[in-house]
C-alpha positions as semicolon CSV with decimal commas, in nm:
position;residue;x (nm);y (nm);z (nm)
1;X;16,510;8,880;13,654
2;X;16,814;9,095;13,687
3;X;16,926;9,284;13,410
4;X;17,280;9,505;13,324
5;X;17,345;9,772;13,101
6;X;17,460;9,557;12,824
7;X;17,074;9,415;12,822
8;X;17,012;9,688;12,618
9;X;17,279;9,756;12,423
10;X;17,268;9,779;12,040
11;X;17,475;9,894;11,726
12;X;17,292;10,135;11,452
13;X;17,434;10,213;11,142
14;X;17,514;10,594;11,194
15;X;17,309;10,665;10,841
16;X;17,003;10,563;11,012
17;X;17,002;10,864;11,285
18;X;16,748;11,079;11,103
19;X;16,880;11,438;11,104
20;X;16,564;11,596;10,974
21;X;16,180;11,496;11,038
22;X;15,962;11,332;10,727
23;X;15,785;11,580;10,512
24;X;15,461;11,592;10,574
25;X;15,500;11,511;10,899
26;X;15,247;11,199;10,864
27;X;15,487;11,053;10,618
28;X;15,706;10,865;10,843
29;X;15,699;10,482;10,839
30;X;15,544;10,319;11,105
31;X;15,609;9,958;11,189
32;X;15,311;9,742;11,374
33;X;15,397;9,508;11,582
34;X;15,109;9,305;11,729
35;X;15,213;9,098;12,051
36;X;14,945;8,845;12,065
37;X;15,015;8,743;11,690
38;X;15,437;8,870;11,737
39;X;15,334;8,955;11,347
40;X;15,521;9,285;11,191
41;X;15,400;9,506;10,954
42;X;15,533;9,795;10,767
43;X;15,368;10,102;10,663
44;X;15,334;10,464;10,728
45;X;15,231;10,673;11,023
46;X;14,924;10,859;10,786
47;X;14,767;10,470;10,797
48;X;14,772;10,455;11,147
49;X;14,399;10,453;11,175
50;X;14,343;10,163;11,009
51;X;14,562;9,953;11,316
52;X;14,400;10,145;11,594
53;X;14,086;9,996;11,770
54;X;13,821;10,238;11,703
55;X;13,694;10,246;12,083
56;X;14,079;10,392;12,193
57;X;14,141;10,690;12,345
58;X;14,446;10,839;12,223
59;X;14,698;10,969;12,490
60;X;14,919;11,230;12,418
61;X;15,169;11,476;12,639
62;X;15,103;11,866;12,543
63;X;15,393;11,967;12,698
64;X;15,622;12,189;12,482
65;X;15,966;12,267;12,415
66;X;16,128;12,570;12,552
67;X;16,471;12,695;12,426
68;X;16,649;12,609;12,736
69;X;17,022;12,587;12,568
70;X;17,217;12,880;12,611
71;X;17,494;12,911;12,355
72;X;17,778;13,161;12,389
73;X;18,156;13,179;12,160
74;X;18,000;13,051;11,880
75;X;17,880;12,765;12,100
76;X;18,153;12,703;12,272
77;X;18,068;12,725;12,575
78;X;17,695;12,666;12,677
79;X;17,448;12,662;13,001
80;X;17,148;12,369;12,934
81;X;16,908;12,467;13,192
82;X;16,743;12,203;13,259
83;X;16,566;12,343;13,594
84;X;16,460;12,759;13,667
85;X;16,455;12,778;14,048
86;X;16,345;13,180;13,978
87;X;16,444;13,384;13,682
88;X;16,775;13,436;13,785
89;X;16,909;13,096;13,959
90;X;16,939;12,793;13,739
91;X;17,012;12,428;13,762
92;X;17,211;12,304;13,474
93;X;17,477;12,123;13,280
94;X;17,747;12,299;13,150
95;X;18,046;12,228;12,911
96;X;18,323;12,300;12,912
97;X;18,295;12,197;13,358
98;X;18,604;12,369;13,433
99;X;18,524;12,672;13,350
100;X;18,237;12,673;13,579
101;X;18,346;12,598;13,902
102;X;18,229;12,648;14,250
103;X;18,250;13,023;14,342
104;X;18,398;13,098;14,010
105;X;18,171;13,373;13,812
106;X;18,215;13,372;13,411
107;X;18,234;13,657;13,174
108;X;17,926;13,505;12,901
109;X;17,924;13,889;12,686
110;X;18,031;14,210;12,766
111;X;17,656;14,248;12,976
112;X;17,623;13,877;13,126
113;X;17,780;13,711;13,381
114;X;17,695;13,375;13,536
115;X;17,828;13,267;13,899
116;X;17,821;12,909;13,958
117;X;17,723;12,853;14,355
118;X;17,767;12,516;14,378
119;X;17,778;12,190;14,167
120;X;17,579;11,886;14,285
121;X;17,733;11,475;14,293
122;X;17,646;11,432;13,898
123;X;17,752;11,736;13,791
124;X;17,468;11,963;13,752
125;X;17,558;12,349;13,833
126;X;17,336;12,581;14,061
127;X;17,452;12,882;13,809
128;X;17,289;13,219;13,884
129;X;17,299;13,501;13,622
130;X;17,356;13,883;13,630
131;X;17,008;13,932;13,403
132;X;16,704;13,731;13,437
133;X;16,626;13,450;13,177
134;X;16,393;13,707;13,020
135;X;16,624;13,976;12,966
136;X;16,707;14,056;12,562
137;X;17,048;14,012;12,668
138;X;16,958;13,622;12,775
139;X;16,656;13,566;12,490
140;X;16,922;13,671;12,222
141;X;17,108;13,308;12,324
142;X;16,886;13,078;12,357
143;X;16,883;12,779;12,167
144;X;16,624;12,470;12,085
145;X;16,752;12,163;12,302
146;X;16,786;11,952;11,987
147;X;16,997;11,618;12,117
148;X;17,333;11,582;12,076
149;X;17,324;11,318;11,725
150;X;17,079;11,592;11,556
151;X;17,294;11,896;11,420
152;X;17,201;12,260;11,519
153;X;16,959;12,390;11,272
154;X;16,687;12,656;11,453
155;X;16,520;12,645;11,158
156;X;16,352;12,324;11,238
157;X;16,229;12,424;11,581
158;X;15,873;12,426;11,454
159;X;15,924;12,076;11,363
160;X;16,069;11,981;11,717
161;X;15,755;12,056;11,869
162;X;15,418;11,879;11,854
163;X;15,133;12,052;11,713
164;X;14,933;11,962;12,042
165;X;15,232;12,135;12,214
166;X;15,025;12,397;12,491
167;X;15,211;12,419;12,815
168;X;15,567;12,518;12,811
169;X;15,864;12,336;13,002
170;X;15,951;11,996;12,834
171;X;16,388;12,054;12,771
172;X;16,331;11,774;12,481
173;X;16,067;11,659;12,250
174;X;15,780;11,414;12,320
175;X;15,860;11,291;11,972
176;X;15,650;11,005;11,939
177;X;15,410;11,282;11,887
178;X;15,578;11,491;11,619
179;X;15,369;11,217;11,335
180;X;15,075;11,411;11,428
181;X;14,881;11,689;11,174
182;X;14,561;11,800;11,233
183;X;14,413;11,651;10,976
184;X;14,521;11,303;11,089
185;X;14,354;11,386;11,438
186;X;14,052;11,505;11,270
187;X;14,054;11,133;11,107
188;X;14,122;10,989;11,391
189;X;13,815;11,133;11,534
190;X;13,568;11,076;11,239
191;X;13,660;10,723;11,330
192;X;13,559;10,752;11,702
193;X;13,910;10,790;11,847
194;X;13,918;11,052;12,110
195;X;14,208;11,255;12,216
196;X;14,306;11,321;12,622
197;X;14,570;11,556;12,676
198;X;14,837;11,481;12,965
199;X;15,114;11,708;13,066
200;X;15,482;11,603;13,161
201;X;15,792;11,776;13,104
202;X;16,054;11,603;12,964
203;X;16,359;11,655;13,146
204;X;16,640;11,440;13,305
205;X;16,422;11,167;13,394
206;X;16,345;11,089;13,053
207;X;16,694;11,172;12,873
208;X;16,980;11,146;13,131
209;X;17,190;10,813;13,059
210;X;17,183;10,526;13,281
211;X;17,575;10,481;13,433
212;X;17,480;10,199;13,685
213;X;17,547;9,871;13,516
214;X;17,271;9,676;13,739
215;X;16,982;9,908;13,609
216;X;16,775;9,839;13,895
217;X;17,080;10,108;14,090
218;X;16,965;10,338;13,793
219;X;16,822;10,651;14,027
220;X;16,557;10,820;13,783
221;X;16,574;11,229;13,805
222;X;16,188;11,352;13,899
223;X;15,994;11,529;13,635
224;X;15,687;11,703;13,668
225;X;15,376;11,583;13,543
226;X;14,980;11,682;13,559
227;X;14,647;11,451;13,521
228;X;14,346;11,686;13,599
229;X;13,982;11,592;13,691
230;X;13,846;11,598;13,350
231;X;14,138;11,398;13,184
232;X;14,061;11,109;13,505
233;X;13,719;11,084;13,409
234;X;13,742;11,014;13,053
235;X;14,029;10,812;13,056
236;X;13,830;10,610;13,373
237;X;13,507;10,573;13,117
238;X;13,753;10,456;12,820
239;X;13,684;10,145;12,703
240;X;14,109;10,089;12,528
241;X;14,382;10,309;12,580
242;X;14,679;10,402;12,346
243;X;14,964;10,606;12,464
244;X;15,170;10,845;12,252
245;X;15,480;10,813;12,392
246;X;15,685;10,700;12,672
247;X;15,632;10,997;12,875
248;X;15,213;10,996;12,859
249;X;15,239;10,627;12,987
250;X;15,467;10,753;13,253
251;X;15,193;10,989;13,343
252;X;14,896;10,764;13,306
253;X;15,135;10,498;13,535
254;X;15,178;10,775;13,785
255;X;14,843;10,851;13,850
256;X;14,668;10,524;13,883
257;X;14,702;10,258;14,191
258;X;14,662;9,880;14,108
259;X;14,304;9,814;14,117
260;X;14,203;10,182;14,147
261;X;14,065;10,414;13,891
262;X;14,254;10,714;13,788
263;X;14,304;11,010;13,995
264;X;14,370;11,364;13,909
265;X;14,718;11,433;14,052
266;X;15,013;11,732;13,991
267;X;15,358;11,662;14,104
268;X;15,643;11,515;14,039
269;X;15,746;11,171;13,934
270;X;16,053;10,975;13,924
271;X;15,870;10,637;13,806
272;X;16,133;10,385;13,616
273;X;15,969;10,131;13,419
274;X;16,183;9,795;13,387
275;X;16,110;9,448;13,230
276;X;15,904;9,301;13,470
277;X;15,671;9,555;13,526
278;X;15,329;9,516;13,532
279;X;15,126;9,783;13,324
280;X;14,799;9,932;13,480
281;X;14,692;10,157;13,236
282;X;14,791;10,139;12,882
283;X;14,707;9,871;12,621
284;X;14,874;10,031;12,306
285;X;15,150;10,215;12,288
286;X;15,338;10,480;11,975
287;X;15,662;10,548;12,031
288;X;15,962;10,609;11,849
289;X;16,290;10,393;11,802
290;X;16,520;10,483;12,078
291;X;16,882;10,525;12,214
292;X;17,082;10,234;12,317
293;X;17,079;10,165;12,683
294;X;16,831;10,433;12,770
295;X;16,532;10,470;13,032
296;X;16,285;10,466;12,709
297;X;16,428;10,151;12,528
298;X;16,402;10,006;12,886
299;X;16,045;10,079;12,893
300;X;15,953;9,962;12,538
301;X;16,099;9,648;12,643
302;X;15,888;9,627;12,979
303;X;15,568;9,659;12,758
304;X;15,661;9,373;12,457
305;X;15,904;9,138;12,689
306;X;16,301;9,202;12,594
307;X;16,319;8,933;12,308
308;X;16,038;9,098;12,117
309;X;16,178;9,413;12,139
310;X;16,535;9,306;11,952
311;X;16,286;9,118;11,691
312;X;16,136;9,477;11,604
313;X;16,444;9,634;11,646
314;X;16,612;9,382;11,447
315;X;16,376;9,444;11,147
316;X;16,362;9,826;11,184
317;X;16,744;9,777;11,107
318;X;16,709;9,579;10,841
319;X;16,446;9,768;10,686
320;X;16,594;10,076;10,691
321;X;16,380;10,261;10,934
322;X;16,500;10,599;11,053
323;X;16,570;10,596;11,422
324;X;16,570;10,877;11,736
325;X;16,359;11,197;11,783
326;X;16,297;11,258;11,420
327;X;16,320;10,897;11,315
328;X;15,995;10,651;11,239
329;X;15,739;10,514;11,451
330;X;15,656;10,214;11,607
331;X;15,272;10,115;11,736
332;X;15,294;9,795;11,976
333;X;14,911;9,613;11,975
């Protein structure tokens, strides 16, 4: 079946665009929904244990958040890198455009300069800068990526990033894995749920907005992902898998042929999962509650079936759940 932009369309009341994360950060609600039953249930992440199957293997993305917004004229005018090509040349998205045209160089401070050397079809700059990213004159700028609905407050970067978070260059939050503490993964594994760690950076692929109205003309941007040996073989011996996440089940996707086993793989991926698809790898999945019309709801709606998906959104809505990066959870059986 063919489906258009509208498909996934929705209205949210703008009260329920959570601003700041739950306190602890196990406090959030989580909502079950179990697909062979299509029962819901309501309750909070710190219970999550008690839904899981006790022979899963958890799935989570380690990749953390760098501070890849550069901010300038009281933030004004800003640079979002969203690629390094070396620590001088950037790829990124820029506002205001005009300023940054082909050719054109900048004034940032009195010490930085950027030159913009070309700008691609949808807009992204190739920017390169008088001082490398590095420089105190750069650091001094640099801002965490939070999205645009979320207002500017650094002193919740802590909270933007998982406590799992290891290898730097995600440009946004795997943030179906903010509910996580330590001491709910140490529960997790006094009940016999294991923990593989999967890398992908969260960048374009997983935030840019879909324009085409057909979203099968949607072209998904490649982000980088890694599976190694180790994390193969144990997730090859699991007996269930649950995903944290849209991105891990992106990776897990990635790296696994129908009817083969996992392989360890590095590289990039520009995988787009649709209704329709059929799922090799993951049984369960966490996630969050997601933007209209975006690559994620698209995928949360591959896994239930599109009709289910408006059922749980519909009650999420009417239950007041808190929605986006540092909204509520979700766990699909």
């Amino acid at each position: 079946m063919s489906y258009t932009l509208n498909d996934f369309d929705y209205d949210l009341p703008e009260d329920r665009i959570a601003q700041k994360p739950a306190t602890p950060r196990d406090h959030s609600k989580l909502l079950v929904y179990d697909r062979g039953t299509g029962s819901i249930t309501d309750d909070y992440f710190y219970n999550i244990g008690s839904y899981l199957p006790e022979n899963t293997t958890l799935v989570v993305n380690n990749s953390k958040v760098e501070k890849c917004r550069l901010l300038f004229n009281d933030g004004k005018v800003e640079i979002f890198v969203t690629k390094a090509i070396n620590n001088k040349t950037v790829e990124a998205m820029v506002r205001p455009g005009k300023k940054f045209k082909p050719g054109k160089t900048v004034q940032l401070t009195d010490e930085l300069e950027a030159t913009t050397v070309s700008v691609a079809e949808d807009g992204i700059r190739t920017i390169e800068l008088s001082h490398p990213l590095d420089h105190p004159e750069v650091e001094q700028f640099k801002h965490t990526p939070f999205p645009p609905y979320i207002e500017r407050n650094e002193s919740l970067a802590d909270r933007y990033q998982t406590v799992f978070a290891k290898d730097l260059g995600s440009k946004a939050a795997p943030t179906a894995g903010l509910h996580f503490t330590p001491d709910l993964l140490e529960s997790l594994k006094d009940r016999g749920i294991e923990k593989q760690e999967v890398t992908l950076h969260v960048g374009l692929g997983t935030f840019a907005p879909v324009k085409a109205d057909k979203i099968e003309d949607h072209t998904m941007h490649s982000e980088w992902y890694s599976l190694s040996k180790e994390q193969a073989e144990a997730l090859n011996n699991a007996a269930d898998i649950t995903t944290v996440g849209t991105t891990s089940v992106r990776v897990l996707e990635s790296a696994r042929r129908p009817g083969e086993p996992f392989k360890a793989n590095s590289g990039e991926t520009d995988i787009f999962i649709t209704p329709g698809y059929e799922f090799q790898s993951v049984d369960h999945l966490i996630t969050n509650f997601h933007l209209p019309k975006s690559t994620l709801l698209m995928l949360v709606a591959a896994f239930t079936g599109i009709d289910q998906m408006w059922v749980i959104y519909k009650h999420a809505i009417q239950n007041e759940y808190r929605f986006y990066s540092f909204g509520d959870a979700m766990l699909i059986l």
